[in-house]
VOPATOR-522447 format. One line per 3 residues: number of its first residue (from 1); their letters; for each residue x, y, z of N, C-alpha, C, O. Coordinates in Angstrom, 1 decimal. Each point is the difference from the previous one (the first is absolute). Example, Ala and Ser with C-alpha at 12.3 -4.5 7.8 and 13.67 -1.06 7.14 Angstrom:
REM VOPATOR-522447
1	AS	13.2,-5.7,7.8,-0.9,1.2,0.0,0.9,1.2,0.0,1.0,0.0,0.7; -1.4,1.1,-1.4,0.9,1.1,0.0,-0.8,1.1,0.8,0.5,1.1,0.1
***
This chain:
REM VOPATOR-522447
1	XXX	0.8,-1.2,0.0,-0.8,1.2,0.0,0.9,1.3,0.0,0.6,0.3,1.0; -0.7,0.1,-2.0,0.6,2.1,0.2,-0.6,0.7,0.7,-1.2,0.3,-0.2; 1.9,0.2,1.1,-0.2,0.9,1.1,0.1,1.0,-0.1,-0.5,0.9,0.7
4	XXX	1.5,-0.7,-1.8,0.6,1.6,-0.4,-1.3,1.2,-0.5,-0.8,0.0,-1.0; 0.9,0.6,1.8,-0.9,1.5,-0.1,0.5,1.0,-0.6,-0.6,1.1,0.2; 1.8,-1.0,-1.1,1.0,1.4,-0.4,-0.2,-0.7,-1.9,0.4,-1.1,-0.3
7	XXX	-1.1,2.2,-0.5,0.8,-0.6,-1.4,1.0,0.0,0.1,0.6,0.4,1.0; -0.1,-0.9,-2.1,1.6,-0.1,-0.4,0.5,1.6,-0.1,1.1,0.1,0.5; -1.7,1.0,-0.9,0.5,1.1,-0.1,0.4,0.6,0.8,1.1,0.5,0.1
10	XXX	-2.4,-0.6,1.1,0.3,0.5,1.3,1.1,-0.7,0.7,0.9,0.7,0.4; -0.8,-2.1,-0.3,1.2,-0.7,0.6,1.7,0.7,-0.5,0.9,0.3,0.7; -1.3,-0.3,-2.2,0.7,0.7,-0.3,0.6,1.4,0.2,1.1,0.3,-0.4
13	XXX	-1.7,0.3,0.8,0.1,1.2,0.1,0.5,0.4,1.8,0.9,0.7,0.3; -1.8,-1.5,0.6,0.5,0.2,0.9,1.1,-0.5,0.3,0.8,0.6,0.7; -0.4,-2.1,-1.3,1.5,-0.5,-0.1,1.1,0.9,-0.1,1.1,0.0,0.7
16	XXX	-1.6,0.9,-1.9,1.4,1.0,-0.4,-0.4,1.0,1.0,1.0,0.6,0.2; -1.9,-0.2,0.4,0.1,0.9,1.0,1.0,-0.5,1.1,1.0,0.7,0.3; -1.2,-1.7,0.3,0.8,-1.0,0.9,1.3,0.7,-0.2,0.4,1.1,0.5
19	XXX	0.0,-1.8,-1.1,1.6,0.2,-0.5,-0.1,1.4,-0.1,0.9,0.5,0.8; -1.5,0.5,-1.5,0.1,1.8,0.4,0.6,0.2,1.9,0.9,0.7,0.4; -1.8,-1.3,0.2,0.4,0.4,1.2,1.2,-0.4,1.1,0.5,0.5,1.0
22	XXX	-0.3,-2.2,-2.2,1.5,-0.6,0.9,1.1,1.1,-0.7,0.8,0.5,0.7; -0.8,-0.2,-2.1,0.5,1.3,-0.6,0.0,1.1,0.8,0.9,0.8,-0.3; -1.6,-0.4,1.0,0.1,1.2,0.5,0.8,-0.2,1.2,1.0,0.7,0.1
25	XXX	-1.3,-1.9,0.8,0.6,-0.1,1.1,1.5,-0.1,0.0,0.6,0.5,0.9; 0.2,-1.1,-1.9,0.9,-0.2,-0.5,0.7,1.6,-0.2,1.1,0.2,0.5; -1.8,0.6,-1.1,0.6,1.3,-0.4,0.1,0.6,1.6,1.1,0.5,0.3
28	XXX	-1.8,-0.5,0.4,-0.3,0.4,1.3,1.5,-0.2,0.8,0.8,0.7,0.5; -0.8,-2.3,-0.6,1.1,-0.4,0.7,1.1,0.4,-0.6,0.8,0.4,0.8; -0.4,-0.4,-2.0,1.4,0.5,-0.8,0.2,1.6,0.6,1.0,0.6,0.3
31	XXX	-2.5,-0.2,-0.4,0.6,1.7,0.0,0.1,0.1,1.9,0.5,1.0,0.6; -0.9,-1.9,-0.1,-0.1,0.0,1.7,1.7,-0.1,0.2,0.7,0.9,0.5; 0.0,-2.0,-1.1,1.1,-0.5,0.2,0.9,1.0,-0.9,1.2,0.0,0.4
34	XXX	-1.5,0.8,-1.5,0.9,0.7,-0.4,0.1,2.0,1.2,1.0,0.7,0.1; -2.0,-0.7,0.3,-0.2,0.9,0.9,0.3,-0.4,1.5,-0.1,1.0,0.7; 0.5,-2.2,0.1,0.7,-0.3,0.8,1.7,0.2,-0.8,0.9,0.2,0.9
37	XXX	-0.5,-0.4,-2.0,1.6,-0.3,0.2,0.1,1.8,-0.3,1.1,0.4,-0.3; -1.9,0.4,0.3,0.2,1.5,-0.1,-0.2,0.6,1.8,0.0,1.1,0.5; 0.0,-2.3,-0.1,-0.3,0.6,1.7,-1.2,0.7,0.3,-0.1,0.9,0.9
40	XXX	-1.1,-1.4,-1.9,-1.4,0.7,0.6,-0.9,-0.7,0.4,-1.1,-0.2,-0.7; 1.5,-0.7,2.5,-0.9,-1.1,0.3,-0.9,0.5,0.1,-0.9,-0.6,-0.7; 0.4,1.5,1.3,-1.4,0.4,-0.2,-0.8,-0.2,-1.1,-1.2,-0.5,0.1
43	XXX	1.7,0.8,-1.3,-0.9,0.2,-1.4,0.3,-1.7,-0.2,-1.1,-0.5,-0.3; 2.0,-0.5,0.4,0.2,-1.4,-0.4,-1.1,-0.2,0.9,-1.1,-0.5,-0.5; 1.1,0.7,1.8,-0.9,-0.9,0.7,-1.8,0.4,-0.2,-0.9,-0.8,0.1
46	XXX	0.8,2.1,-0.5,-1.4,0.3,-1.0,-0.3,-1.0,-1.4,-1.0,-0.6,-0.5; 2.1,0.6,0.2,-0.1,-0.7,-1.7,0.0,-1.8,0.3,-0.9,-0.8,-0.5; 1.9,0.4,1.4,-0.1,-2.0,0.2,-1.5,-0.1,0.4,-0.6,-1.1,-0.3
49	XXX	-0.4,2.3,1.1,-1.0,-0.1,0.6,-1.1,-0.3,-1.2,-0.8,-0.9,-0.2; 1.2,2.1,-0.6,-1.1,0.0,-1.2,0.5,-1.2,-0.6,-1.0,-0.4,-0.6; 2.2,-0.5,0.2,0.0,-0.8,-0.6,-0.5,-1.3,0.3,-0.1,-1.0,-0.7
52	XXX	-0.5,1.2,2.5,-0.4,-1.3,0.2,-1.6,0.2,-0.2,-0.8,-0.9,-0.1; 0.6,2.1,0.2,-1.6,0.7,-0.3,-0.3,-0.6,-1.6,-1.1,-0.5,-0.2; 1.9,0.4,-0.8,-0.4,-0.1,-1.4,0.2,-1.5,0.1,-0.6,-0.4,-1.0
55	XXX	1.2,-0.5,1.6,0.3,-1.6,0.1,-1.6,-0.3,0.6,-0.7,-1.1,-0.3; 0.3,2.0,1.0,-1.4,0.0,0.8,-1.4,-0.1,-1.1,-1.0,-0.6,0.2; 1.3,1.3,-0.9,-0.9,0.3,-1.1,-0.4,-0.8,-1.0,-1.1,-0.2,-0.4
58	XXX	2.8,-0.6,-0.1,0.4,-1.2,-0.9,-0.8,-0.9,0.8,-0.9,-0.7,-0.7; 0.9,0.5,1.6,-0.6,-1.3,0.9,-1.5,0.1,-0.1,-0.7,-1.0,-0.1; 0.3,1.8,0.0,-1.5,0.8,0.3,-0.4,-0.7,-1.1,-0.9,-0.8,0.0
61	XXX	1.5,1.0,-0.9,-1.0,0.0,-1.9,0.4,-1.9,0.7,-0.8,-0.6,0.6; 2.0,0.1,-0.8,0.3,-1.3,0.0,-1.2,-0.8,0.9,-0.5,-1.1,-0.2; 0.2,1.8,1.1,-0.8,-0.8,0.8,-1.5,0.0,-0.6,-0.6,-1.1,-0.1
64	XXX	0.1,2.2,-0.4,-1.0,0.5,-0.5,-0.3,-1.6,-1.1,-0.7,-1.0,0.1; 1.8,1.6,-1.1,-0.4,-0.9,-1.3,-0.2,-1.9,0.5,-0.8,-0.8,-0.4; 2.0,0.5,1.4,-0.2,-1.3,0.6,-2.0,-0.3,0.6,-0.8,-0.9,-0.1
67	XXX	0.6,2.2,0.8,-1.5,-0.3,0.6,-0.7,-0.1,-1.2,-0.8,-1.0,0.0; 1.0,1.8,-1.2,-1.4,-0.2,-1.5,0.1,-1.4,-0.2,-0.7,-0.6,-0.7; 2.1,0.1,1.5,-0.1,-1.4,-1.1,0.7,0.0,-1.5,-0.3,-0.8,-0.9
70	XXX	1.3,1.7,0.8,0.6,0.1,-0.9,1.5,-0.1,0.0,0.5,-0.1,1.1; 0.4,0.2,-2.1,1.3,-0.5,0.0,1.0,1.3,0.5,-0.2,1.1,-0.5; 1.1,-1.3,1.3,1.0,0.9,0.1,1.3,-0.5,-0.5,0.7,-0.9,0.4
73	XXX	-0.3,2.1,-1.7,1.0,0.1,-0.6,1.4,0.8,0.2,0.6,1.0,-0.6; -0.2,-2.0,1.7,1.1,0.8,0.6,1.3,0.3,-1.6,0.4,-0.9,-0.7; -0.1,1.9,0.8,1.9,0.2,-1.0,0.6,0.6,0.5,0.0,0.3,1.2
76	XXX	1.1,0.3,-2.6,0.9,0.2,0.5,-0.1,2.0,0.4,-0.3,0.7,-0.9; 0.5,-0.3,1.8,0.5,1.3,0.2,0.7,0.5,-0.2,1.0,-0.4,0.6; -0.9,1.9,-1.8,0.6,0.5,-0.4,0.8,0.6,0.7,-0.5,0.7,0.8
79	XXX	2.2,-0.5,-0.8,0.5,0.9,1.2,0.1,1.5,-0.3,0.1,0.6,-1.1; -0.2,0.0,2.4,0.0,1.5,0.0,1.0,0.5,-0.9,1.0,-0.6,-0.2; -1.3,1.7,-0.4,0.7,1.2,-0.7,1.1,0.0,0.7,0.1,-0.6,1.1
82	XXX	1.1,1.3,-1.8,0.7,0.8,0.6,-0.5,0.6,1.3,-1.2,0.1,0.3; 2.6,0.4,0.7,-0.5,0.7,1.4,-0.2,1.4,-0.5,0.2,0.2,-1.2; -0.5,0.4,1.9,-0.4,1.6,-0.5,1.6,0.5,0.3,0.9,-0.7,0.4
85	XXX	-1.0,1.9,-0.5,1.1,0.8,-0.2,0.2,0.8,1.4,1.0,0.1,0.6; -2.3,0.4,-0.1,-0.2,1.0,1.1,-1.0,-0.5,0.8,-0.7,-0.9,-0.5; 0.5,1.5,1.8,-1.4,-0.8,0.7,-1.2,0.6,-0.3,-1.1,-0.4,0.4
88	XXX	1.4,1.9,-1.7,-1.8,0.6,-0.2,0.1,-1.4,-1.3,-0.7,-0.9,0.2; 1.6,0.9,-1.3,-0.4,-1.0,-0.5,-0.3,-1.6,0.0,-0.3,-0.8,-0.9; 0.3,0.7,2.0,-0.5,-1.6,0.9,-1.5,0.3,-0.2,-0.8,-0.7,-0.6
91	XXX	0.4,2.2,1.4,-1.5,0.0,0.4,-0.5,0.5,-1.5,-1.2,-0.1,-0.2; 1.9,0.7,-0.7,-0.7,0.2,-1.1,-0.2,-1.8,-0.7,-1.1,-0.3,-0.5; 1.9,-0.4,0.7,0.0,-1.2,-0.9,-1.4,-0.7,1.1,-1.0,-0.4,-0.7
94	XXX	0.9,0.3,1.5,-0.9,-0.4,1.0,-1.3,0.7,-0.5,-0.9,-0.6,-0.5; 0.9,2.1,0.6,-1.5,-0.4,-0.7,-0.3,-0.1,-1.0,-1.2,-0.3,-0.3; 2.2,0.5,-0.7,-0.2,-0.8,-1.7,-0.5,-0.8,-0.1,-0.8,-0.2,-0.9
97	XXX	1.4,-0.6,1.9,0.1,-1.5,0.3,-2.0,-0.2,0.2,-0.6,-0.4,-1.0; 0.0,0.8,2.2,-1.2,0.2,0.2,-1.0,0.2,-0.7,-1.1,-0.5,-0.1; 1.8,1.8,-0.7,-1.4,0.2,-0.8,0.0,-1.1,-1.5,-0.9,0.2,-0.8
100	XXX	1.8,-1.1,0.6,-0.1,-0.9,-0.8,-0.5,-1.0,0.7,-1.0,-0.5,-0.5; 1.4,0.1,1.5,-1.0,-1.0,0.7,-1.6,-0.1,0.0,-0.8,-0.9,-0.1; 0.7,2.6,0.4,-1.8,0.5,-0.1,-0.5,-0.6,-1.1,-1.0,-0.7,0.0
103	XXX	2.1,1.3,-1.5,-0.6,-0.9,-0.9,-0.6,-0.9,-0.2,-1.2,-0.1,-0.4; 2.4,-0.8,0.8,-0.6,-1.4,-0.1,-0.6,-0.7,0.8,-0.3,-1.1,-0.3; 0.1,1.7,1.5,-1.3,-0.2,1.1,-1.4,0.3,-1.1,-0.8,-0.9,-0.4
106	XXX	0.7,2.0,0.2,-0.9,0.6,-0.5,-0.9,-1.2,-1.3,-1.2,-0.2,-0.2; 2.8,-0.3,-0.5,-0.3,-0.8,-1.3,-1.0,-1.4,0.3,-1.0,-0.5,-0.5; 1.6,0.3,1.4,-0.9,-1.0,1.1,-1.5,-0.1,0.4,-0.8,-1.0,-0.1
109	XXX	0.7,2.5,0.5,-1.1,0.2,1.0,-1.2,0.4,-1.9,-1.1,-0.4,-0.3; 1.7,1.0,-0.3,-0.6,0.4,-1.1,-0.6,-1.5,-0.8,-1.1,-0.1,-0.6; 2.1,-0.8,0.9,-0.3,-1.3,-1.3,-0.8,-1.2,1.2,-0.4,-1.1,-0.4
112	XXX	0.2,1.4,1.3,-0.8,-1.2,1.3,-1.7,1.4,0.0,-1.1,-0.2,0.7; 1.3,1.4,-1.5,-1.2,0.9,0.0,-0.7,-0.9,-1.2,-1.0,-0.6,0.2; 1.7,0.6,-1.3,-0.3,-0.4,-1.3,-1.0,-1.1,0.1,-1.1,-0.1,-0.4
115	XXX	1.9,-0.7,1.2,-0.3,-1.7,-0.3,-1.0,-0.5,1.5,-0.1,-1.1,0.5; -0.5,2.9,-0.1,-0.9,-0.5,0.9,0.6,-1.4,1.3,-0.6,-0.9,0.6; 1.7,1.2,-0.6,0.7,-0.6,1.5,0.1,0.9,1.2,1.1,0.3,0.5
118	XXX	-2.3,0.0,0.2,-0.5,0.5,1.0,1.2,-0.3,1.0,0.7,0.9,0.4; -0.4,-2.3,0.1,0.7,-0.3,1.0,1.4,0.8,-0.4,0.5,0.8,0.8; 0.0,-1.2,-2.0,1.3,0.6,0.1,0.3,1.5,-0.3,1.1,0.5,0.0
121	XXX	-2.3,0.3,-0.4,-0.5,1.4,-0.3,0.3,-0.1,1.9,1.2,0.1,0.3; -2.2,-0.2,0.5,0.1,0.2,1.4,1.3,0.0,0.4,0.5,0.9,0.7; 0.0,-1.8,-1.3,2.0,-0.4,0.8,0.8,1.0,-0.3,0.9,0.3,0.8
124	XXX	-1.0,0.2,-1.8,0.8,0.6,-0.9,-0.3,1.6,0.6,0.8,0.9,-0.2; -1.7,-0.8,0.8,-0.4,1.7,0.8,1.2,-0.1,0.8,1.0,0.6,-0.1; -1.3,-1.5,0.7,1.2,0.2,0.8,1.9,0.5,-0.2,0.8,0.6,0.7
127	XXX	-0.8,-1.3,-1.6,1.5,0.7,-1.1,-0.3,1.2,-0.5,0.8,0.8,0.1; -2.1,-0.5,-0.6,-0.3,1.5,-0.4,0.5,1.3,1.0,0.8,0.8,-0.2; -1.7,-1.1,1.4,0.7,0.9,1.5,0.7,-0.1,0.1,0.6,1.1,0.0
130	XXX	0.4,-2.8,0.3,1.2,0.3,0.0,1.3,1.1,-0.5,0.8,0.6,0.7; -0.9,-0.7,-2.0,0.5,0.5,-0.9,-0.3,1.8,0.1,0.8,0.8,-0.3; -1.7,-0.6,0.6,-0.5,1.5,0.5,1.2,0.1,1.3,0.9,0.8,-0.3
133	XXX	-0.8,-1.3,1.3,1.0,0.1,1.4,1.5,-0.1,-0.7,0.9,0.7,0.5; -0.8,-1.5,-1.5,1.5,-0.3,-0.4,0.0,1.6,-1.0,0.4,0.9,0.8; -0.5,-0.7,-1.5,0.0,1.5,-0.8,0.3,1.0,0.7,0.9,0.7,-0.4
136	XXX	-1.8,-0.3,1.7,-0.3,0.9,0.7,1.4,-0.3,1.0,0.7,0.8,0.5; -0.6,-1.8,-0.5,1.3,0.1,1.6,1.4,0.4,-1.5,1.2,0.4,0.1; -1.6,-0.6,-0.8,1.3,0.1,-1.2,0.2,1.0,-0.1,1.1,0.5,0.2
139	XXX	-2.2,0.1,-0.5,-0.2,1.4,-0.3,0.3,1.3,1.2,0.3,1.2,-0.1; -0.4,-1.7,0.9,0.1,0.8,1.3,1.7,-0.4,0.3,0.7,0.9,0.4; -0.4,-1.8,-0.5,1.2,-0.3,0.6,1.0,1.2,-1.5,0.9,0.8,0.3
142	XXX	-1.2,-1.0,-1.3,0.4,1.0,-0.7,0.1,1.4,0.2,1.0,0.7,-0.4; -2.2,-0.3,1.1,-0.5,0.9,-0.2,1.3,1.0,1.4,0.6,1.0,0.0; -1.0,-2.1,1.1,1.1,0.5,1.0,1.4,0.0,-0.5,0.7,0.7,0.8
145	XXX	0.0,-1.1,-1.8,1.4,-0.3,-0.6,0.4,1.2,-0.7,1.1,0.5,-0.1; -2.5,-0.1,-0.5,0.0,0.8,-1.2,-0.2,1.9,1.5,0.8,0.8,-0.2; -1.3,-0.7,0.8,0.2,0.8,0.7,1.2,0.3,0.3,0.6,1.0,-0.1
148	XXX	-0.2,-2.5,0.9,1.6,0.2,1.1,0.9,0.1,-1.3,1.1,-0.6,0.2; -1.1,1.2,-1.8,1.3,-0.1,-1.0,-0.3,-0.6,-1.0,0.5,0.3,-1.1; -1.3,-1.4,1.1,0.0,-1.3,-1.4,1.4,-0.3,0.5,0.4,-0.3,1.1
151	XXX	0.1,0.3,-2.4,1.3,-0.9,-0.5,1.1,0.9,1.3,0.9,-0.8,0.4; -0.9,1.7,0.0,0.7,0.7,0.0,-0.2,0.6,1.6,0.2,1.1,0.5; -0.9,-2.7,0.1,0.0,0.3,1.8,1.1,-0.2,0.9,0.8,-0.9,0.0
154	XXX	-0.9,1.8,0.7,1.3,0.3,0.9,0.4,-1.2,0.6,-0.8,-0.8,-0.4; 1.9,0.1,1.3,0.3,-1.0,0.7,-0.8,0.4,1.3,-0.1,-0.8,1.0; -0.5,1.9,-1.1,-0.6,-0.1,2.0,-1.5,0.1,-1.1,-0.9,0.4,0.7
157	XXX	0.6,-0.6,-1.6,-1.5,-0.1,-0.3,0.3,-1.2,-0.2,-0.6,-0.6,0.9; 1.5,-0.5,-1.6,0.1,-1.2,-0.4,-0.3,-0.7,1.7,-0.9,-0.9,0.2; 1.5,1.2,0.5,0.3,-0.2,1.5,-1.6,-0.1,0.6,-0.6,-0.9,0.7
160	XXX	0.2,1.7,-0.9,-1.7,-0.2,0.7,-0.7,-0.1,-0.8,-0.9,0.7,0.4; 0.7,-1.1,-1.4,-0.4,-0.7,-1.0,-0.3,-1.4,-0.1,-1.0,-0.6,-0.4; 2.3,0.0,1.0,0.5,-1.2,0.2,-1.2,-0.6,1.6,-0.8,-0.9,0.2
163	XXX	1.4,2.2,0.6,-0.8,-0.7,1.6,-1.1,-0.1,-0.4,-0.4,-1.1,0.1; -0.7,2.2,-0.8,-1.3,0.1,0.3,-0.5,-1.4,-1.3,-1.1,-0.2,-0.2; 2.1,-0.4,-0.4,-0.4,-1.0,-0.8,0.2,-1.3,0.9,-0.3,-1.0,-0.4
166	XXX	0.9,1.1,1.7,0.2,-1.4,0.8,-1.5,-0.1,0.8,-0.7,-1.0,0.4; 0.4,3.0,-0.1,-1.0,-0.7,1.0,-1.7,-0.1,-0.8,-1.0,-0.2,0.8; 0.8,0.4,-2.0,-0.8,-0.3,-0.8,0.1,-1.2,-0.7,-0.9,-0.2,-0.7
169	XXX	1.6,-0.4,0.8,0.1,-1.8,-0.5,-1.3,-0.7,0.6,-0.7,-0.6,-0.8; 0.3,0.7,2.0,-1.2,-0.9,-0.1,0.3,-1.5,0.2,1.0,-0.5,-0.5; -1.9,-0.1,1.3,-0.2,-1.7,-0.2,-0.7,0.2,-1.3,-0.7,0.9,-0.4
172	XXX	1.2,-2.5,-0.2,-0.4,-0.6,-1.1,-1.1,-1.6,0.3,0.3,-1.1,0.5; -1.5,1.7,-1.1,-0.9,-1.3,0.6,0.5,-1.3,-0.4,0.9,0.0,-0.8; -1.4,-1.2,1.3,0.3,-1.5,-0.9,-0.9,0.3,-1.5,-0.8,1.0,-0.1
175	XXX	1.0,-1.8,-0.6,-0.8,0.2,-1.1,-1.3,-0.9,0.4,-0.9,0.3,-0.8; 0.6,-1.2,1.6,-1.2,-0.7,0.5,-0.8,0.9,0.8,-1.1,-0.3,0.3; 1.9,1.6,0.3,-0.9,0.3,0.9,-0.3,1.4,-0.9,-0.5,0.8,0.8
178	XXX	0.6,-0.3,-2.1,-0.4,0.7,-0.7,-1.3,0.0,-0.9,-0.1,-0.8,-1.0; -0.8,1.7,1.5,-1.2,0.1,-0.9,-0.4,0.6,-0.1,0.4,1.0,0.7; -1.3,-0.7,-1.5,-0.6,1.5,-0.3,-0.4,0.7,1.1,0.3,1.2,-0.2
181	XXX	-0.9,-1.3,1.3,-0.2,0.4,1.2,1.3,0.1,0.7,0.3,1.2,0.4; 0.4,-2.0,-0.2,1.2,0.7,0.7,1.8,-0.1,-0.9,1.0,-0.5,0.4; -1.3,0.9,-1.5,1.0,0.4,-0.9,1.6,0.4,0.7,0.9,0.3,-0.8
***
């Protein structure tokens, strides 16, 4: 008996979303670990956080598509870009980074509208919001960078830049104990 609740497109589609997010986490962690050997644990320990937040996300869809009863197609992940040059260019590549993600969140939630897939239309809100908080903290974290100089911040703006990024890191939930209600 077939159990599977996802067409093939949708399976599809959320599959490559999958992998979008073990991709992200990946970039997260390269630019966490290229921003610790620059001596800015603060900002590394903001970025390993978010990269275990996007491994959180990957799991989310993975678990999702396992509940429809459909196939998970784990591959291979692409590795991160190049490191950036500067730490405004980290946070510019980061929200680059996001608002291409939105995309293809978006591509998602657009093609489960199409084909009248309510359940994964519902799931998919959820990455919608998300993706609103990921832009906005991008955007803001910019926005403070782009005040204290952009490219061109002082070592005592780099310097508190760095702390007020240790103490805004945040716990990172389990990916089982994340849900639309407590995200």
């Amino acid at each position: 008996m077939n159990t599977n609740r996802l067409s093939k497109t949708i399976e599809t589609a959320l599959n490559i979303q999958m992998t979008k997010e073990a991709h992200a986490s990946q970039i997260y962690l390269a630019y966490a670990a290229w921003a610790g050997n620059q001596g800015f644990a603060g900002i590394a320990n903001f970025l390993f956080k978010h990269a275990h937040e996007e491994r959180n996300h990957m799991m989310k869809i993975l678990e999702y598509i396992l509940k429809r009863g459909a196939e998970v197609d784990v591959t291979a992940v692409p590795a991160p870009k190049e490191n950036p040059v500067s730490l405004f260019k980290c946070f510019e590549k980061i929200f680059e980074h996001e608002v291409d993600n939105t995309k293809a969140v978006y591509k998602v939630a657009k093609l489960s509208h199409e084909e009248e897939d309510w359940a994964t239309w519902n799931f998919m809100q959820w990455f919608v919001n998300e993706q609103v908080e990921e832009e906005t903290l991008a955007m803001n974290l910019l926005d403070k960078m782009k005040i204290a100089g952009g490219e061109k911040m002082s070592s005592n703006a780099l310097y508190s830049f760095d702390r007020d990024m240790e103490k805004t890191s945040g716990e990172v939930e389990a990916a089982q104990d994340v849900t639309t209600v407590n995200p």
